[in-house]
N, C-alpha and C positions, 0 to 999 in steps of 0.2 A: 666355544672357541670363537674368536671374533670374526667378523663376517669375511674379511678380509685374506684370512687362512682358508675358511669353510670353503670362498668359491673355484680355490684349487682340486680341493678333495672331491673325485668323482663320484659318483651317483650309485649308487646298485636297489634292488629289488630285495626286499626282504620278508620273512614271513614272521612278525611278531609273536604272533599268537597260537600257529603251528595251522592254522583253520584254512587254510590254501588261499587267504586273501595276501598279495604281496603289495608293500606300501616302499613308495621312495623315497631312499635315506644314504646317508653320505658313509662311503667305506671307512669306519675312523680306525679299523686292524692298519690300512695306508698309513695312516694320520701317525699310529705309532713306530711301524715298522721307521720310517723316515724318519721319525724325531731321532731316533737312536742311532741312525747310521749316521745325523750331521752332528749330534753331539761327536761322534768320535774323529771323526773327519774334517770338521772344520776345524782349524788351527788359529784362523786372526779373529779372537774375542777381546773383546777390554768389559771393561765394567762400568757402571752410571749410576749416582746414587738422586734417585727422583724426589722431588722437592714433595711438599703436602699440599696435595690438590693438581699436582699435577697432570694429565691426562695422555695417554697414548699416545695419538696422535701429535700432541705439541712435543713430545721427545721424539718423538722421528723427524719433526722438521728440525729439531735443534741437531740432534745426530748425523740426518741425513740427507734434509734440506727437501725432505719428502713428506708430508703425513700419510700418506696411504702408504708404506712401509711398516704401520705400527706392528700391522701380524706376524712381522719375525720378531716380534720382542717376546712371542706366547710359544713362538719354537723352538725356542732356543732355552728358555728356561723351565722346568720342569715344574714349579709349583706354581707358574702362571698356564690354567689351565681355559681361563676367560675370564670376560671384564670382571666377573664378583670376584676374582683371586689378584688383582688390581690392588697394591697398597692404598688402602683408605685414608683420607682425612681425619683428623679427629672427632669431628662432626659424626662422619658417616659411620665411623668404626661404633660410636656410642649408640647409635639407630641400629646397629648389625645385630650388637651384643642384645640390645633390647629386644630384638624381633627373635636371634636364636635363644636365647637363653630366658626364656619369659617365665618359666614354670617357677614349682616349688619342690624341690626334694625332702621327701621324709626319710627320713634314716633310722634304720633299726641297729638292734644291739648285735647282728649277727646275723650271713648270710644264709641260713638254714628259715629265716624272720620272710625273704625276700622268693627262696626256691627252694625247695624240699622233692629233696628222690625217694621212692620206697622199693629199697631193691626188694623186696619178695611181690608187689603186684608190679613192677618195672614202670613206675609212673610217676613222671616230673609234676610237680602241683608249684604253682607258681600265679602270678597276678597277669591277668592279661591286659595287652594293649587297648586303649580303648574303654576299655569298665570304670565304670564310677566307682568313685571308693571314696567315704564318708566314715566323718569321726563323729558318734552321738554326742558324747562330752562337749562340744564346740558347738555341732551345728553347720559346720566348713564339709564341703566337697569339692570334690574334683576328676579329672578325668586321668586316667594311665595312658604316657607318652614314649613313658621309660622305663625298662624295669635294668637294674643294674646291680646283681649280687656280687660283684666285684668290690664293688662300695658300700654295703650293703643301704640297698638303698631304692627309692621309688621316684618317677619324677610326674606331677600335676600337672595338668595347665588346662586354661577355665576354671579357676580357681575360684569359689565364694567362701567367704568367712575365715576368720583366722585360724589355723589347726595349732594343737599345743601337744605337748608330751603324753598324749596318751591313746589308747588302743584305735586302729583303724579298720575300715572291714571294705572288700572287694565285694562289689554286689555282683559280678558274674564270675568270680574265681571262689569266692568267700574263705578268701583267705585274708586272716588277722594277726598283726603285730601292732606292740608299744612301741611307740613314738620313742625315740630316744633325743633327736633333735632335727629341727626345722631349720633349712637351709634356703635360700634364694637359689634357684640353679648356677647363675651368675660367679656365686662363689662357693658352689660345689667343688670336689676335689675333681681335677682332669686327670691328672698325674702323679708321681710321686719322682722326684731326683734322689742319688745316693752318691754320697759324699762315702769315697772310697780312702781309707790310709792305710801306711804303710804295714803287710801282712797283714789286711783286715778287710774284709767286706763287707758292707751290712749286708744281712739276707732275710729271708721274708720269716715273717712270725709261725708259726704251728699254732693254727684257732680250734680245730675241733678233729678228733680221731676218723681217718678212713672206716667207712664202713665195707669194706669188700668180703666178698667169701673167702678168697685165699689168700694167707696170710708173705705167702711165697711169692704172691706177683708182684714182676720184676719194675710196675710200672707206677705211678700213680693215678689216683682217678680221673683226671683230666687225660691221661693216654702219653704223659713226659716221663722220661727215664728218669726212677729214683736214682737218688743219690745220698751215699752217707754223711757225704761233708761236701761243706763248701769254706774253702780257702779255711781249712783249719777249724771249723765252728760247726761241730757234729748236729745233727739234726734228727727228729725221732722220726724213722719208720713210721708208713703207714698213716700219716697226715697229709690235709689238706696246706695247698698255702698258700696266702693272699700279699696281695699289694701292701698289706699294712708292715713296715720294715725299720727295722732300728737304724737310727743315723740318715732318716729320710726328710728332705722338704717337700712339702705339701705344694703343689703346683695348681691352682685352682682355672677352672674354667675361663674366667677373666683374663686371670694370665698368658693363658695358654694360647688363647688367640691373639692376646698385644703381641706377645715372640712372633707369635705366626708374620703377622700383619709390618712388624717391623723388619724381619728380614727380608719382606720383598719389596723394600725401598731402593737395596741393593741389586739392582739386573747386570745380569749378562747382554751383551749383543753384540752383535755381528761386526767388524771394523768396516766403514764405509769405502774403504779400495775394495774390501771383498764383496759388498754386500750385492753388487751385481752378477755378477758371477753363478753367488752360493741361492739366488732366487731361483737364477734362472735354471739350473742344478734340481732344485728342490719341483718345479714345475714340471719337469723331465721325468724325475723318479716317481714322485706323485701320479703321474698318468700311464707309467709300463705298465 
């Protein structure tokens, strides 16, 4: 949160580690409670749409002929959480992507490739964090950052040699799958959109048969209420169901964070007859 918020927020004694050592750190329970009570309470908001490159501080002298004001711009809006949630430059946004998204995803043919349960010894077998996992065929290694049966899928980083479409092996999990396809994480799948029409929904694929013991439970394996249909489009009993969905766009990692990044070009803030007032308001509740 930007320093300017923070030196409101009071202080308390906490004990991180449970060891009876207590280290000083700011109530941010305050920090939320108050966000939510001026979200609903304050009534004079307008909106600003911030140029590229532009900085905090010079939109509060432009708004409100103040910079040291910038910290109500992080109050007032919910997905500005501190300066890294600050819409980026183009510049900067391409440095962001490069730093979060550096890895390499290998994708398998199927989430059973990535996590496997054995209900009769009740044990998840999966790739761990951290473990090397090497393709002999290549020659290529690398380390587990990610593991993602959603997608079915792995993600590297420390990457040497190039991996290609074929078997990988976890040196401390030793668990192995075929390669199906090599991804940049970059432009890995983040998401998926569904394009809804009229009496129709897409809904998610049926990939592999529930394994449970009783054929009567009301649930599915994840612990969500079965369901026979959706919107008309019967569905089988007794399976698993993944993201992968008819009538879907593929939202990729990339993507996902331009949206991100461009939405908060558009801010919320405070109207400058009230912005006195609603400070001084906020410093009050901040401290009961």
């Amino acid at each position: 949160m930007a320093q300017g918020f923070f030196k409101h927020i009071p202080n308390i004694n906490y004990d991180f580690k449970s060891d009876g050592k207590y280290h000083k750190a700011k109530d941010l329970f305050r920090k939320v409670s108050v966000w939510s009570y001026l979200q609903e309470g304050v009534t004079g908001y307008s909106y600003y749409r911030i140029t590229e490159g532009e900085r905090p501080d010079v939109v509060s002298v432009k708004l409100y002929g103040d910079s040291t004001l910038y910290w109500t711009f992080f109050l007032v809006n919910e997905n500005l959480q501190d300066f890294g949630d600050w819409p980026k430059s183009q510049r900067y946004f391409n440095k962001f992507i490069d730093r979060k998204y550096s890895g390499k995803c290998l994708v398998a043919d199927a989430t059973t490739d990535i996590v496997s349960y054995n209900y009769t010894t009740d044990v998840v077998s999966k790739f761990v964090l951290g473990e090397k996992v090497t393709q002999a065929s290549s020659g290529a290694y690398g380390f587990v950052t990610d593991v993602n049966p959603t997608h079915n899928r792995i993600t590297l980083n420390s990457v040497s040699g190039i991996f290609t479409t074929s078997t990988v092996v976890g040196a401390d999990s030793e668990k192995s799958f075929t390669v199906s396809s090599v991804q940049n994480e970059r432009d890995a799948v983040n998401h998926y959109t569904t394009d809804v029409t009229t009496n129709e929904i897409a809904y998610e694929k049926d990939t592999y048969p529930y394994q449970g013991d009783d054929e009567d439970d009301p649930l599915w394996p994840d612990g969500t209420e079965k369901l026979n249909e959706i919107e008309g489009e019967e569905i089988t009993r007794h399976t698993f169901r993944t993201t992968e969905s008819l009538n879907n766009t593929t939202v990729t990692n990339l993507e996902h964070e331009r949206v991100l990044n461009e939405d908060k070009f558009l801010i919320r803030y405070i109207e400058r007859k009230y912005i006195g007032s609603v400070v001084k308001e906020f410093q009050e509740l901040i401290r009961d």
